[in-house]
N, C-alpha and C positions, 0 to 999 in steps of 0.2 A: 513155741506158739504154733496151733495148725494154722495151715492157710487159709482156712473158710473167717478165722479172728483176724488172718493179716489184713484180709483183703478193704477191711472200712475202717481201718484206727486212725479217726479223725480228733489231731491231736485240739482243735480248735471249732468250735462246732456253731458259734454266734460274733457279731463283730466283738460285743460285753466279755465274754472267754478269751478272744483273743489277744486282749492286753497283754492276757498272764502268760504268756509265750512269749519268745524272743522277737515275731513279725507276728504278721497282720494272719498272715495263715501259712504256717509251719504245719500243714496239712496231711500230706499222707507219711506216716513215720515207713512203713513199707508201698512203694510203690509198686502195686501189682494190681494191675487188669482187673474189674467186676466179672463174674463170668456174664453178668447180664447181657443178653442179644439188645444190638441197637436199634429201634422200632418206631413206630405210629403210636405215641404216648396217649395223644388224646386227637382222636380223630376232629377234633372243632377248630373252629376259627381262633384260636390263643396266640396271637401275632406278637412278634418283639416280645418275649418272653424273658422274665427274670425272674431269679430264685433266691429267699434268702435261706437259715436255718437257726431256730433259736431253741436249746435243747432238741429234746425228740422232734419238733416240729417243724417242718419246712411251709413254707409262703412264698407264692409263685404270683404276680399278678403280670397285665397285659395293655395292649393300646387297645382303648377306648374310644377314641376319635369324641365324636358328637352324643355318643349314647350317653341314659343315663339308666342307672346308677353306672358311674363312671370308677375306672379303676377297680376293677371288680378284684377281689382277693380270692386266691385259692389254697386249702388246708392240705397238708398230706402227714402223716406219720412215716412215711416208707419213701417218700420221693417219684413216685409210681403212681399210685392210687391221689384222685385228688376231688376236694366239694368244693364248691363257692360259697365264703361265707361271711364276707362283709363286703365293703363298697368303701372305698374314701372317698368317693363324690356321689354323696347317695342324691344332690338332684340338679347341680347348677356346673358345669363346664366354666370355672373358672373366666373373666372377665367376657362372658358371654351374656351376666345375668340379666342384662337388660331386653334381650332377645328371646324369641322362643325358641330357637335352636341355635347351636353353633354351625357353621358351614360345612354339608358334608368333608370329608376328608379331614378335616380340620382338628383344632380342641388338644386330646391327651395323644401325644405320640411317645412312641419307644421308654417305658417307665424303667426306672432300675429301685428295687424296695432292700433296705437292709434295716441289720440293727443296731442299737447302740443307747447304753447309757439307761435304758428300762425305757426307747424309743421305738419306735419305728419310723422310717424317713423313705418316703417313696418322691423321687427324684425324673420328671418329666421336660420332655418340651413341645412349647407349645411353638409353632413354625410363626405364627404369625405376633407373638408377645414376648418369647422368652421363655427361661428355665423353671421354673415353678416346684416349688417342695411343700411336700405336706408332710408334719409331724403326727403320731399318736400323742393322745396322752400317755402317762406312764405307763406301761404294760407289760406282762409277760406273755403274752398272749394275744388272737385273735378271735371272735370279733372286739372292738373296741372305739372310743370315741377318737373324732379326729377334729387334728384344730382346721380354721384356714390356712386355703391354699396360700402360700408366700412367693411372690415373681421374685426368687433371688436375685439373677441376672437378664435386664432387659435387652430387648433386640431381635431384629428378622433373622430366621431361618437357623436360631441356635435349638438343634435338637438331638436327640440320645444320651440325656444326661448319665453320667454315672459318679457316685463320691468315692472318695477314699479316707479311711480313716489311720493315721500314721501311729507309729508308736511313740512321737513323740508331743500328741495332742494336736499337732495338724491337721487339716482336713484338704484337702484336694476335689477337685472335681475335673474331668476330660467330659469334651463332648464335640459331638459333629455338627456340620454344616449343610442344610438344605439346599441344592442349588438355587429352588425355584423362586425363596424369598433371599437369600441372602446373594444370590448372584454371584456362587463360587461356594465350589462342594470338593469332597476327596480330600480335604482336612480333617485333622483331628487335633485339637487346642486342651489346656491345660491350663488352670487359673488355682488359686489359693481362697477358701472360703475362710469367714471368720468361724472359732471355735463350735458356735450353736449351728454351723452350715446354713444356716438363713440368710446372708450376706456376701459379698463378695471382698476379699481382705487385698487380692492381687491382679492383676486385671490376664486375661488371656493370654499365655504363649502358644504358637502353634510347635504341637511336636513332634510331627507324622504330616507327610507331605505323600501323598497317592498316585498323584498325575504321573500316567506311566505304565509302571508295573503294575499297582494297585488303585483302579479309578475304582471312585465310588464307594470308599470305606468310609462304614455308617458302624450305628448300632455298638459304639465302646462301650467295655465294662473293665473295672480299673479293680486291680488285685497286687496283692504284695505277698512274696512269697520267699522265705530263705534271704533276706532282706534284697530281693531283684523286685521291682515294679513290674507288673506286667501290662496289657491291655489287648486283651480279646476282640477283633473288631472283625466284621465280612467287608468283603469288596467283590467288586466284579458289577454284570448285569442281576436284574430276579433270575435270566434261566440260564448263568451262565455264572455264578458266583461262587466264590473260596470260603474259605474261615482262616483270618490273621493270628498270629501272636507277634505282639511286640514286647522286649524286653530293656531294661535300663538300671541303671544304680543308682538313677537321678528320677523323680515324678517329669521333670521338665526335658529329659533326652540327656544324651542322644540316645534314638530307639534302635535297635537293631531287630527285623522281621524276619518272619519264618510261615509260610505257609503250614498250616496244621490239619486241615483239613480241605479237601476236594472232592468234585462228584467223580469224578474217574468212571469207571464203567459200570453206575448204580443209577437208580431210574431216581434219587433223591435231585433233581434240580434245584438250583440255588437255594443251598442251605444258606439261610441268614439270620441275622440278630441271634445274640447267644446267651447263654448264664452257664456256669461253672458253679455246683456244689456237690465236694467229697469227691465220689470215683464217675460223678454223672453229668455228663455237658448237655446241656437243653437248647432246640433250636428250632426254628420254626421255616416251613416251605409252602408258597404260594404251590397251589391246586385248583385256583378258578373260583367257578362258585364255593370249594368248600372249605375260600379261605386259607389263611396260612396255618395250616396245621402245627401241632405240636411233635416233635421227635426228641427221642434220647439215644444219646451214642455213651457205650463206657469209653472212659476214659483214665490215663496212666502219665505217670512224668518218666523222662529218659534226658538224664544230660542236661536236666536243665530247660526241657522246652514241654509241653503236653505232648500225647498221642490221643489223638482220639477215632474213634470206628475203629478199623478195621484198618490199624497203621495208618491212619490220615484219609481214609475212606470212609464215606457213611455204611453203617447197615444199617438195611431194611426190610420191614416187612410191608411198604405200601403197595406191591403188585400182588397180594392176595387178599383179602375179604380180613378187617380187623376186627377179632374178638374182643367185648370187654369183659374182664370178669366180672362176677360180685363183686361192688364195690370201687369199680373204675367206672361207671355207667354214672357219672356224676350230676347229671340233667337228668331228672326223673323222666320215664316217658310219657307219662301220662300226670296231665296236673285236673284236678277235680274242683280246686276252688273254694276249699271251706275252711279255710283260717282267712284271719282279720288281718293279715300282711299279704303282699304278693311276694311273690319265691322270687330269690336275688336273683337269678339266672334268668329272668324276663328284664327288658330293659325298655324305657323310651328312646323315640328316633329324637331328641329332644329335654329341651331342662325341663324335668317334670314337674306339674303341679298338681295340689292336694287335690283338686276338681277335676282330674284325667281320669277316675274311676273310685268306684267306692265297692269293697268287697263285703258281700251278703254273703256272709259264713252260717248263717243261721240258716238261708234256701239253700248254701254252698253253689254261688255262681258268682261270678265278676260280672261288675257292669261296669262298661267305656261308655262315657259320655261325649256327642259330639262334639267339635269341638273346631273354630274358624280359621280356616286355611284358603290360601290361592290354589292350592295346587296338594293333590298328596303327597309328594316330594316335598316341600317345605313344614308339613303337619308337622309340628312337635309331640303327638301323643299318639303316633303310629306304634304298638304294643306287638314287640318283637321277642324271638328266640334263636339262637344260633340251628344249624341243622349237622347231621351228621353226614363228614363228608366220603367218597369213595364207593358210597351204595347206594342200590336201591330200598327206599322203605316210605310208607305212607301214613299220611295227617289226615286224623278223623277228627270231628269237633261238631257237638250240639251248640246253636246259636238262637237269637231271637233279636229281631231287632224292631224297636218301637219309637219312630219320629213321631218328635214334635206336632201335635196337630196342625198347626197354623204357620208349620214350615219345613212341611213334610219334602216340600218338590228341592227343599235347599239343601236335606243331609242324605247323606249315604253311607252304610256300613258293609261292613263282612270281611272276607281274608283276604290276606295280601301275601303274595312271594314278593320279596322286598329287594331290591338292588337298583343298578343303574337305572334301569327301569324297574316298571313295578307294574305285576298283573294283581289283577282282581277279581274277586270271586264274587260279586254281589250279592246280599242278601234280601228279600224281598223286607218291604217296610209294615208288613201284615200285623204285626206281633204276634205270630206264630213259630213255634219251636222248628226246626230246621237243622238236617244234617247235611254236612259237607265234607268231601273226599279229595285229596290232591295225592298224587301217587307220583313218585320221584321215579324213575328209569337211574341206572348206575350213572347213564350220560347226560344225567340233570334234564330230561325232557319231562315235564309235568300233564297231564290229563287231570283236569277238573271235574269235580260233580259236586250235584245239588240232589239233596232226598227231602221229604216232607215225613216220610214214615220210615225210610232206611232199610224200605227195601226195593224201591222202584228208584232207578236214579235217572238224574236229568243231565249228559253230558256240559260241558260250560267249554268244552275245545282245551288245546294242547300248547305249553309254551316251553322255551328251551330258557331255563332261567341262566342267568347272568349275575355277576358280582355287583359288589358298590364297590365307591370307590375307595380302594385301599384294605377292605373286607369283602366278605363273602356274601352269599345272598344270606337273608334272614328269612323265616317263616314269622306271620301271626295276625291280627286284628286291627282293620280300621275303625273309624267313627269319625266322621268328619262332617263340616256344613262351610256353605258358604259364610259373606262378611252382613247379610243381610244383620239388621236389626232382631233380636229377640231377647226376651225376658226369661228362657226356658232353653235347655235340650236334649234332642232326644237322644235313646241311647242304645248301645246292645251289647246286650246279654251271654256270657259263654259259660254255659254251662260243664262242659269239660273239654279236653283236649287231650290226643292221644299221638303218639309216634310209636310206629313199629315197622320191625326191618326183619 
């Protein structure tokens, strides 16, 4: 057999497949190195990343906090190249629905998605209710429908779910502890779900204890491999963090640890939260405003334990300018507006509803309808887009915005650079068309402008954007009015929108 065949003979390729094998994933029959370099996957905000793989297909999705469409899913045939192409919370934040939004920071943290059984089961926590899972329906495939969310297991500050599925119809789940709600973190617990994993069959063992050598191990993912239990977990600080393995012959301990990855003398700081599929470990690192990026390290077993990078070191390519090819550019840069859906990769700050815009595919422009807020920070229908991070590149956008007559002085629209805070770009209330320009510096410093004809510009000044909390900054469009009474509102209009770097 040459070694270009050794190097991926993945004897087990979906949870469903892996029955037919001796363990859960009896995975590399040759363990030998990808030669792939380990890199800047996807230059975006894809924080706590997880991977599953069903046939040719891999499915990757991410923490969504308060946005919606929530859970957003991403496709890839190759494990490289990746699109967004459905949502399992296409509009409510889980026991938020009574609210217009969920609390910044708050909502879906750290998801793990796998398969099983003609399922999909994406497996979150929520910090401030509990573990929460949501099923597909039957599927072999993405996109697809998805039932309600189910709070498995209730309670503060249990978050980073991940299941296991045993070979002898058991199901397992490990997950971490929040300090901030559960008032004691650096834990990692182990409990027994019932069969369908909708329920909890055994109440929590803790089985990894951190305080110490390993503060701050978050972000578990639970694997069985050669009949050893594994659990992949980061510890450390954001700018000063490892990647763990733990091993056992029991799901419940005892564990024995091995440091498997560190930043050592590479500019990757606090690699965290992880996923493991075939010869490829996925991981994500805070950068500021541009969010915690997505990286891949190859990855190989020795002995019984992983390697991954570069012998337990990251590689990188984040200190020079990141290409994507065809086909990795997964956010179109330019959206136009003329289909009867908006593009899954636009999200509300917010549980959206049918009245947040209505898409004229027929003039091909979106219309955002105001919409009553204290404050733009609390709006639920703030219409956002992730940004590319590491570079310089700049957002054009034809606009129009047309208030209410009779309560023109109460709304306001136009662009937003979205984070902790949030600058604004106003648009006058004329109902005339209007172009706007916001131009990124590599070091996130922004210069505004306003055009009428696009070619005389009107400066708007300069802002050094800044993250939210727990994500990056966002680009995109308000519409907002105050609580005054009205029968009507007004709205605007975006004719297209462009990113170029």
């Amino acid at each position: 057999m040459d070694m270009c065949k050794k190097k991926c003979i993945f004897a087990a390729k979906s949870f469903e497949s892996m029955k037919k094998i001796t363990t859960l994933t009896l995975i590399l029959l040759c363990l030998v190195v990808a030669e792939s370099r380990g890199e800047v996957l996807l230059p975006y905000d894809y924080s706590d990343p997880d991977v599953t793989q069903v046939g040719q297909d891999f499915y990757m999705t991410y923490s969504s906090y308060a946005a919606t469409p929530g859970l957003q899913i991403l496709h890839s045939r190759d494990g490289l190249s990746w699109k967004i192409i459905d949502a399992a919370l296409p509009d409510t934040v889980p026991g938020y629905g009574h609210l217009d939004a969920c609390p910044a920071g708050c909502g879906v943290w750290a998801p793990s998605i796998r398969y099983m059984d003609g399922r999909f089961y994406i497996f979150y926590g929520d910090p401030d209710q509990g573990i929460f899972c949501i099923r597909s329906v039957k599927t072999k495939g993405l996109p697809c429908e998805w039932e309600p969310a189910v709070l498995v297991k209730r309670g503060k500050g249990l978050i980073d779910p991940c299941p296991l599925w045993d070979m002898d119809g058991r199901v397992y789940l490990v997950h971490a502890y929040a300090g901030s709600r559960a008032g004691i973190k650096s834990l990692l617990a182990v409990c027994e779900l019932t069969p369908d994993a909708l329920s909890v069959l055994h109440e929590d063992q803790i089985v990894f204890d951190g305080h110490g050598d390993n503060p701050n191990c978050e972000g578990p993912k639970f694997y069985k491999v050669d009949y050893w239990f594994y659990i992949f977990c980061s510890a450390g600080s954001s700018k000063n963090s490892w990647q763990l393995c733990l091993r056992s012959r029991s799901p419940y301990g005892p564990y024995e640890a091995k440091r498997v990855m560190e930043q050592g003398s590479t500019d990757v700081s606090g690699p965290r939260q992880n996923a493991w599929m075939m010869d490829k470990f996925y991981h994500s690192q805070n950068v500021g405003v541009g969010g915690r990026i997505l990286h891949i390290q190859p990855m190989r077993w020795s002995r019984g334990w992983p390697v991954i990078g570069n012998n337990g070191e990251p590689t990188s390519n984040l200190g020079r300018k990141v290409e994507l090819p065809d086909g990795m550019n997964h956010i179109p840069a330019r959206d136009e507006f003329n289909g009867n859906e908006l593009p899954v990769y636009w999200q509300w700050s917010g549980n959206r509803k049918a009245h947040f815009a209505a898409c004229h595919a027929d003039s091909s422009f979106l219309r955002l309808f105001t919409y009553p807020a204290d404050n733009i920070h609390s709006a639920p229908n703030i219409f956002l887009r992730k940004i590319p991070a590491g570079r310089a590149f700049q957002v054009d956008a034809r606009v129009r915005f047309t208030p209410n007559d009779l309560n023109s002085e109460h709304e306001k629209a136009g662009f937003i650079i979205y984070g902790r805070k949030n600058r604004l770009l106003p648009i006058p209330g004329d109902g005339q068309w209007w172009q706007i320009r916001v131009i990124f510096s590599e070091n996130n410093v922004c210069r505004l402008y306003r055009s009428q004809d696009g070619k005389v510009w009107e400066m708007d000044g300069q802002y050094q954007a800044i993250p939210d909390e727990w994500i990056g900054t966002k680009i995109g469009f308000y519409a907002v009015r105050d609580h005054q009474p009205i029968n009507d509102a007004g709205y605007l209009d975006i004719d297209w929108c462009n990113i170029a770097w």
